[in-house]
C-alpha positions as CSV (number, residue, x, y, z in Angstrom):
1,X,-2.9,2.1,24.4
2,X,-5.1,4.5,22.8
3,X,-6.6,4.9,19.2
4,X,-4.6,7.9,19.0
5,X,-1.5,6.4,21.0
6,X,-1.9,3.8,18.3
7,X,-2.5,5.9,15.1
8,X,0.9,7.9,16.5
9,X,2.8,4.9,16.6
10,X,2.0,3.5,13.2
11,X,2.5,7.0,11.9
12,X,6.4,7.2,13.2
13,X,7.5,4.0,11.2
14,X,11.2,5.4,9.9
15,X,12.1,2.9,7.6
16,X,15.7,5.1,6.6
17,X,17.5,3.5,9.8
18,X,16.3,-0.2,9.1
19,X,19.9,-1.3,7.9
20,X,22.0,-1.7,11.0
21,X,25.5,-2.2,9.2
22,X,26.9,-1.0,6.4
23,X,25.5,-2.9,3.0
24,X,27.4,-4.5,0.3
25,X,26.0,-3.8,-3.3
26,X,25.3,-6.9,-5.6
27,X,26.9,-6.3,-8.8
28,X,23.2,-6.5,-10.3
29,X,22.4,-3.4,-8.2
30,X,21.8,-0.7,-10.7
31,X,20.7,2.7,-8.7
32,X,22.7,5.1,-10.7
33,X,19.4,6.6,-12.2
34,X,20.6,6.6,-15.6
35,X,17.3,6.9,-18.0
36,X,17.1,4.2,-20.5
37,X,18.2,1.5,-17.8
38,X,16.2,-0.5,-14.9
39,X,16.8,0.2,-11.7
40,X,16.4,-2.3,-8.6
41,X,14.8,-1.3,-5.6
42,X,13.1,-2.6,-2.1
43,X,9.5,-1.3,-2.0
44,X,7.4,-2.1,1.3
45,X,3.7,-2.3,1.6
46,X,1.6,-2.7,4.5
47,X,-2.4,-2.8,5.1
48,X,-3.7,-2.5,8.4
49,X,-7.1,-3.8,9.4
50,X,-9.9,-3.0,12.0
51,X,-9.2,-5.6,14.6
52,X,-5.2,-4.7,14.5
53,X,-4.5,-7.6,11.4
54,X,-1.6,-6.6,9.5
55,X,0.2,-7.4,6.7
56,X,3.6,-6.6,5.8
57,X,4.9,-7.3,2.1
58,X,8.7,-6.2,1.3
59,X,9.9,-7.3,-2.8
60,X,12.3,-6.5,-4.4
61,X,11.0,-4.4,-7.9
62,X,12.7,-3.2,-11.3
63,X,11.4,-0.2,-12.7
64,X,12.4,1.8,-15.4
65,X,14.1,4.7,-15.8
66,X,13.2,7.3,-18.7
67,X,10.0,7.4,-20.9
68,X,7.4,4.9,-20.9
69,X,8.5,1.5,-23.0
70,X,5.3,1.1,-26.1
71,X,3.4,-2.0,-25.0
72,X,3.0,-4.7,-27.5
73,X,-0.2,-5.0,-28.9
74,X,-2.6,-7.1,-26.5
75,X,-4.6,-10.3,-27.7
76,X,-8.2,-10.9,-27.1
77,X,-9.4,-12.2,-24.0
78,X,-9.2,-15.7,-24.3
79,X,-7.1,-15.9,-27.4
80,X,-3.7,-15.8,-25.3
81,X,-1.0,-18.2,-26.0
82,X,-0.6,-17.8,-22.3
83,X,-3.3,-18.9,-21.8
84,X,-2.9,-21.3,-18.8
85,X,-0.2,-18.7,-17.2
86,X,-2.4,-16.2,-17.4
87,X,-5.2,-18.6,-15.3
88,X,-2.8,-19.0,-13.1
89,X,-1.8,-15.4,-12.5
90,X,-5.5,-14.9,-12.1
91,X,-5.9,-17.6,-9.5
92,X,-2.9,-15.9,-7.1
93,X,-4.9,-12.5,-7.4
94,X,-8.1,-14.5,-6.7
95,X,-6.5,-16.0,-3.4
96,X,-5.0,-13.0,-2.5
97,X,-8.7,-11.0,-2.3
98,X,-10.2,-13.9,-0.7
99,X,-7.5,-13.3,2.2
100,X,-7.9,-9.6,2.8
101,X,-11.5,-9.7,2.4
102,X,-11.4,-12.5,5.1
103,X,-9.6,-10.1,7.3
104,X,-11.3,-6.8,6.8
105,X,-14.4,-8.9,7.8
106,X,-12.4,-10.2,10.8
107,X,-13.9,-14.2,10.0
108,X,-13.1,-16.7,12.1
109,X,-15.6,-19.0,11.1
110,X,-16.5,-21.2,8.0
111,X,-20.0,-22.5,7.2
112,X,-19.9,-25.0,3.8
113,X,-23.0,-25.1,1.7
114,X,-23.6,-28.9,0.7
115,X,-25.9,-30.9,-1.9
116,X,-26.9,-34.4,-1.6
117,X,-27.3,-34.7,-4.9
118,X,-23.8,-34.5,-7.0
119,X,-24.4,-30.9,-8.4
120,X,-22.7,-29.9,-11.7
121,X,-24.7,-27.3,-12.6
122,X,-22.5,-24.1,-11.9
123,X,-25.4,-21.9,-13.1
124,X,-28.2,-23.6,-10.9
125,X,-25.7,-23.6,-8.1
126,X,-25.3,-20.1,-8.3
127,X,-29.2,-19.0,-8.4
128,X,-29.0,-21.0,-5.2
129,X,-26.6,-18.7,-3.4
130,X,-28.3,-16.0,-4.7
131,X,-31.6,-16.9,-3.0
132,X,-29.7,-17.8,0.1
133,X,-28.0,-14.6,0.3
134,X,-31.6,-12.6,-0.4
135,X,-33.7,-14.7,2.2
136,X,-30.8,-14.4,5.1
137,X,-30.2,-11.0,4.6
138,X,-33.9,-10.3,5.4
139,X,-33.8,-11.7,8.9
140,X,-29.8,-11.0,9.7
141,X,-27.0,-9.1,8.8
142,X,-25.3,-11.2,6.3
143,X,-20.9,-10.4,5.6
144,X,-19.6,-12.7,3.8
145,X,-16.8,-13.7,1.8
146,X,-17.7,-16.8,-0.4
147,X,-15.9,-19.3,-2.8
148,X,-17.5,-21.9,-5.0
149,X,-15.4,-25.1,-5.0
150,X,-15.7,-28.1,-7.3
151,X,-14.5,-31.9,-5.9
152,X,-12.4,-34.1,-8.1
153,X,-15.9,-35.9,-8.8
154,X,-17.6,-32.6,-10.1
155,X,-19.5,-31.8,-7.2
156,X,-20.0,-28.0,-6.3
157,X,-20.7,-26.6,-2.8
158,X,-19.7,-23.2,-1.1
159,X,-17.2,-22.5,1.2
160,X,-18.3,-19.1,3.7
161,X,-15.9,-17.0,5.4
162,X,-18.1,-15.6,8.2
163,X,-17.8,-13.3,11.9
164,X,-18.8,-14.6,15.1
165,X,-21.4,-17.1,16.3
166,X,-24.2,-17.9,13.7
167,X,-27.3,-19.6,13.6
168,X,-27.3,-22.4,12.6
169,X,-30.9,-23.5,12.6
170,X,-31.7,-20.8,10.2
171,X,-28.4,-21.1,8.3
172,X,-29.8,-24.9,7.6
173,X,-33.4,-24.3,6.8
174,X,-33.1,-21.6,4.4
175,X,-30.9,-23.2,2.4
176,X,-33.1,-26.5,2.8
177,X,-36.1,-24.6,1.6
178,X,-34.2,-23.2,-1.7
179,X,-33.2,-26.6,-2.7
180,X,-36.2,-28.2,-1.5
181,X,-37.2,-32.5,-0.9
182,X,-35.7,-35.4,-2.4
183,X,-38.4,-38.0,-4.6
184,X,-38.6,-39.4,-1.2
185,X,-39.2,-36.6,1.2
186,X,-35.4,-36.1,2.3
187,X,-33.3,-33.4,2.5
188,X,-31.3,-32.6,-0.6
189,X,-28.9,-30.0,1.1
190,X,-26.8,-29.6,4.1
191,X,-25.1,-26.7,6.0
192,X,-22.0,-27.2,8.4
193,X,-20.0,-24.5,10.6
194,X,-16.3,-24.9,11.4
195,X,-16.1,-22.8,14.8
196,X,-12.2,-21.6,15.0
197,X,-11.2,-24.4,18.0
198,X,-11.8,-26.7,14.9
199,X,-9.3,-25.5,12.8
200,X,-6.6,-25.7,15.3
201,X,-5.5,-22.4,15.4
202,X,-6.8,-20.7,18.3
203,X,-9.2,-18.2,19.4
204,X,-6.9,-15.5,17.2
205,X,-6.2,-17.0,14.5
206,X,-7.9,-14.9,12.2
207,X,-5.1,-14.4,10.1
208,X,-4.3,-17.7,9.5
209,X,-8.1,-18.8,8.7
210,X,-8.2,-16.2,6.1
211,X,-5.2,-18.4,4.6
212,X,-6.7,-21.6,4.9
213,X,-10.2,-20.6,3.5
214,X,-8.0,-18.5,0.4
215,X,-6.3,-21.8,-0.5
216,X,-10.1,-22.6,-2.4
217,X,-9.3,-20.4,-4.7
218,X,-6.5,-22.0,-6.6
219,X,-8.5,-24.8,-7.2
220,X,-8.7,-25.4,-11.3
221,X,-12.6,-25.6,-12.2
222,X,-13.6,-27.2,-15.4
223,X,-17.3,-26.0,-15.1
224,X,-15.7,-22.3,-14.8
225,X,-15.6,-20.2,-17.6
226,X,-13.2,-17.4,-18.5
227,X,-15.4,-14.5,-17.7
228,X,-17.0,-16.2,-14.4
229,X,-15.8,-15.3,-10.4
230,X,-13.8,-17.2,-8.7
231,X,-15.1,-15.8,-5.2
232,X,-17.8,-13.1,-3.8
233,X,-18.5,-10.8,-1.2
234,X,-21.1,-9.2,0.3
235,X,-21.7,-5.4,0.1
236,X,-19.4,-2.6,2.0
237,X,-16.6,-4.6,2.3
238,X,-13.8,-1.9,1.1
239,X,-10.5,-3.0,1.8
240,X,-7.5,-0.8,3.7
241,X,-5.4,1.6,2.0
242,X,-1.8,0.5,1.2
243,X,1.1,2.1,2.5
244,X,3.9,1.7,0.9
245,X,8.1,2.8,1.3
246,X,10.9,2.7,-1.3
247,X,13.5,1.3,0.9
248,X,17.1,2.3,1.0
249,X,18.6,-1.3,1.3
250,X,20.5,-3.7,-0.9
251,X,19.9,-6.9,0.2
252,X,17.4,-9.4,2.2
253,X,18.5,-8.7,5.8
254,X,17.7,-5.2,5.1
255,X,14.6,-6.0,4.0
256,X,13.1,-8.7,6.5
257,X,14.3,-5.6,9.5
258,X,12.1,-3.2,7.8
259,X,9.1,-5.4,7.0
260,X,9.8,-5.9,11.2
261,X,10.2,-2.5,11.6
262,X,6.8,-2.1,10.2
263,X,5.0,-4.4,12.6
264,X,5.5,-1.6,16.2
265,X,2.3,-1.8,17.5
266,X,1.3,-5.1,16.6
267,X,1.7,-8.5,18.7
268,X,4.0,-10.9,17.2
269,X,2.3,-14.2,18.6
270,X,1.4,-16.1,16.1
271,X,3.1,-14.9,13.6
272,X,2.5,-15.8,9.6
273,X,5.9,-15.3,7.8
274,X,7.5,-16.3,4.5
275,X,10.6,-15.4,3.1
276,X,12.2,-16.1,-0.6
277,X,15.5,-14.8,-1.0
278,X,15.8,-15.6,-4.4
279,X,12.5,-13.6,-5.1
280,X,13.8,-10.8,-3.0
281,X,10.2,-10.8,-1.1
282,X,9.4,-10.7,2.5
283,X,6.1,-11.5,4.0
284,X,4.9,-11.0,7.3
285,X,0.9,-11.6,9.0
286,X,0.1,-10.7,12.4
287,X,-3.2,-11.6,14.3
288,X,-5.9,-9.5,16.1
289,X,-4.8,-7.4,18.6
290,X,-2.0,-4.7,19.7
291,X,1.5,-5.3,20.8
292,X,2.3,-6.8,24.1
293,X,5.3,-4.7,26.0
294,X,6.7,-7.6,26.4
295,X,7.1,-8.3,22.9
296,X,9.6,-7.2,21.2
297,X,11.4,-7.2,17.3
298,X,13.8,-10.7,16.9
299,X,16.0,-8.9,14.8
C-alpha cells in the first residue's frame, strides 16, 4: 500500500453507516435542538502518527444549546477549594501528553537517570538534566520525552522515553561527569536502558510503552510545586492534528463500530482498548504499522 493508497483510505472513513440496526433512544437522549437545553451526542476523535500509531477516542458529550452560559467567577491559582481535584485533573492531562509525545517520537526505549546519593533537591536535579540535555545534544541528536519521578523515600531520578538503539557509554559518562565523584572517588550517578524485549511487549509495542512510561506521571510529588512540570520534551515535537466526527448513534454499540470503523488501514494486532459504558467512552490504540489483508473489523 502506498502513501497515497493510504492517505485515500483514511480519507473515506463514513462514519453515517456505523449503526447496523435500527437504535433505540434512551429516555435521557435529548436531540430535539431546542435552545436553552443540553443536548447529548457521540463525538469521535482520532490522531494518526508517523509510524501508522493511532488512536481512536469515541465519548459521549453534552453541549448546550442557545447562547453561551456566564461563567462563575474563577479563583486564583492555587486558592481553589478544588484544590486536590483539580491536581488530579491536571495529572490525567499530564499522562495523556506524555503518551502522544511518546508516540509521535515513535520510543520504544526507556533510559532512567539514577543518583547514588538520595536526591531531594528538585531544583539541583533539574540543573542536572539540563546539562545533560546541552552536552548530549552537542555530540547526538537528542528526542526525548522526559518525566521526573520521586520514590516513596524522596529520591528523584528521570524516566526517558527515547527512539532506537542508544549509546550507552556516552549516555553514562555524561551524566557521570555532571554529577561528578563521591568523597571517595566513586560514582554518584548511574544510567540504565530498558530495550523493548524487556518490557514484554514485543518488537511493536510502541503503543503500549508509551502507556507504561505515561503511568509516571500520576505519581503525587511532594517536592512539586503548583507552577512546576510534570514532564518535558525536546524541541519539534508537534503532535498530529485531531480529527474529529459528531456521530449519529444513541448508544455504546454504535459507538465502539465507529471508533472500529475508524481504525481501516491500521493493523489490529496488538490492540490497546478500553471501554466504559457508563462513561459513554470508547478507546482504541493500535501499533506501528498498516493493516494486514487478513485483518479484518470484529464487529
Amino acid at each position: 500500500m502506498t502513501e497515497l493508497d493510504y492517505e485515500r483510505d483514511i480519507a473515506a472513513i463514513d462514519f453515517s453507516g456505523a449503526p447496523a440496526v435500527d437504535q433505540y433512544k434512551p429516555d435521557w437522549w435529548s436531540d430535539d435542538g431546542v435552545k436553552g437545553t443540553w443536548q447529548d451526542t457521540y463525538v469521535a476523535r482520532q490522531r494518526v502518527f508517523p509510524d501508522g500509531q493511532t488512536e481512536v477516542t469515541v465519548c459521549k458529550e453534552r453541549f448546550f444549546v442557545g447562547a453561551a452560559i456566564t461563567p462563575s467567577t474563577r479563583t486564583k491559582r492555587g486558592e481553589s477549594e478544588k484544590r486536590e481535584a483539580n491536581e488530579d485533573d491536571a495529572g490525567r492531562r499530564a499522562k495523556k501528553q506524555v503518551r502522544l509525545c511518546c508516540k509521535q517520537i515513535g520510543a520504544d526505549r526507556m533510559v532512567t537517570l539514577t543518583y547514588r546519593e538520595n536526591m531531594l533537591d528538585r531544583e539541583l536535579a533539574l540543573r542536572h538534566w539540563k546539562a545533560f540535555c546541552r552536552r548530549l545534544g552537542k555530540v547526538a541528536e537528542f528526542h526525548y520525552v522526559a518525566v521526573i519521578e520521586q520514590q516513596e523515600r524522596g529520591a528523584l531520578h528521570f524516566h526517558v522515553a527515547v527512539r532506537g538503539r542508544q549509546n550507552y557509554v556516552l549516555l553514562r559518562s555524561i551524566w557521570q561527569r555532571i554529577l561528578g565523584l563521591g568523597p571517595d572517588g566513586q560514582q554518584m550517578g548511574q544510567v540504565n536502558v530498558r530495550d523493548p524485549h524487556r518490557f514484554g511487549f514485543g518488537n511493536k509495542g510502541a503503543h503500549k510503552i508509551a502507556s507504561y512510561i505515561a503511568k509516571y506521571c500520576g505519581k503525587e510529588m511532594q517536592c512539586r510545586d503548583l507552577n512546576e512540570k510534570r514532564y518535558f520534551r525536546s524541541k519539534g515535537v508537534v503532535l498530529p492534528e485531531v480529527r474529529s466526527w459528531r456521530l449519529p448513534c444513541t448508544d455504546m454499540l454504535g459507538a465502539v463500530n465507529a471508533a472500529f470503523a475508524a481504525l481501516h488501514g491500521h493493523s489490529l494486532n496488538g490492540l490497546q482498548s478500553w471501554c466504559n459504558n457508563a462513561l459513554g467512552v470508547v478507546y482504541l490504540a493500535t501499533e506501528p504499522g498498516l493493516l494486514l489483508s487478513s485483518e479484518s473489523c470484529p464487529f
